[in-house]
N, C-alpha and C positions, 0 to 999 in steps of 0.2 A: 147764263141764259142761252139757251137753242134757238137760230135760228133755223127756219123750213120754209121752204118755197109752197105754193098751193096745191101743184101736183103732189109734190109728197104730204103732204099735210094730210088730204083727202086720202091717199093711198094707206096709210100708217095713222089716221083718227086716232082711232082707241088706243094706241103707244102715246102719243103726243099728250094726248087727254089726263092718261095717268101720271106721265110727269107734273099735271096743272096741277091735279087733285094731291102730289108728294110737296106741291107750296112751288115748283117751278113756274117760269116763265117765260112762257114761248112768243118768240117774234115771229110774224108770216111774211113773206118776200114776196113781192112779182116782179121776176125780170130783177130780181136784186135788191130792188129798195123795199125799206120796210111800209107793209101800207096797215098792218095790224100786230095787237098785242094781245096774244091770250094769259091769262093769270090766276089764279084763284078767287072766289069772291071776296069782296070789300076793298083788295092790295093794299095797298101801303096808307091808306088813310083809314081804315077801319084800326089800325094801330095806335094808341093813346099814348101821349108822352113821348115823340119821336120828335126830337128837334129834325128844321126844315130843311137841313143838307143831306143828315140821311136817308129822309122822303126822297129830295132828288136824286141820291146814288142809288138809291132802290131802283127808282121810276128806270134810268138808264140802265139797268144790269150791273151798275159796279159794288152792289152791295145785298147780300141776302139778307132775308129778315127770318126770326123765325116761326116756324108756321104752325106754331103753340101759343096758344096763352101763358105767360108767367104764370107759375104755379107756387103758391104761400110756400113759405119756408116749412121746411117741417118741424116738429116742437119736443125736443128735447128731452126727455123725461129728467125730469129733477136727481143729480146723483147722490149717491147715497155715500156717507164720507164711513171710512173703516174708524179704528181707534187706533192709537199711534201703533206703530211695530207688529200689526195684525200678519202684516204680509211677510216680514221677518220671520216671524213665527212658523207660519204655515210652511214655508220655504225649510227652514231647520228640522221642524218636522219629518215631513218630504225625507230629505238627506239626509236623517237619523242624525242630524248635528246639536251639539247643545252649545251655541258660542255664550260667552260669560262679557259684559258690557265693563269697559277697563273705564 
């Protein structure tokens, strides 16, 4: 999490802004102490399924979230099985070899 005081905030906007929009989260300062929080929309409660410690390590800066949706597993295509000794073969082949099964 970046903090920034008001003067630089306003000086450097559109730097600060695009860190919001990469899922950062910016603290504003005056005089040191924090008096605001800038973030992405929704933060950490537009997040489904997040037990309520990592909400609050989020909310303090000691934990990122990330700033994707979980995306479906992808699906596999069905494999296709050889018949026994296919790969032996093609191998022998290949290397002009005839091995003889003892």
């Amino acid at each position: 999490m970046t903090t920034v005081g008001i003067r630089a905030l306003k000086a450097h906007l559109s730097q600060h802004l695009r860190r919001v929009q990469a899922g950062e989260r910016v603290q504003v300062t005056d005089r040191g102490k924090v008096i605001a929080e800038i973030g992405p929309p929704g933060g950490v409660e537009a997040v489904p399924g997040l037990p309520e410690w990592l909400k609050e390590m989020a909310r303090k800066g000691q934990a990122t979230l990330p700033s994707r949706p979980k995306r479906t597993r992808y699906a596999f295509p069905a494999r296709r099985l050889l018949k026994s000794g296919t790969a032996r073969e093609l191998i022998d082949a290949e290397r002009h070899e005839d091995w003889q099964d003892d």
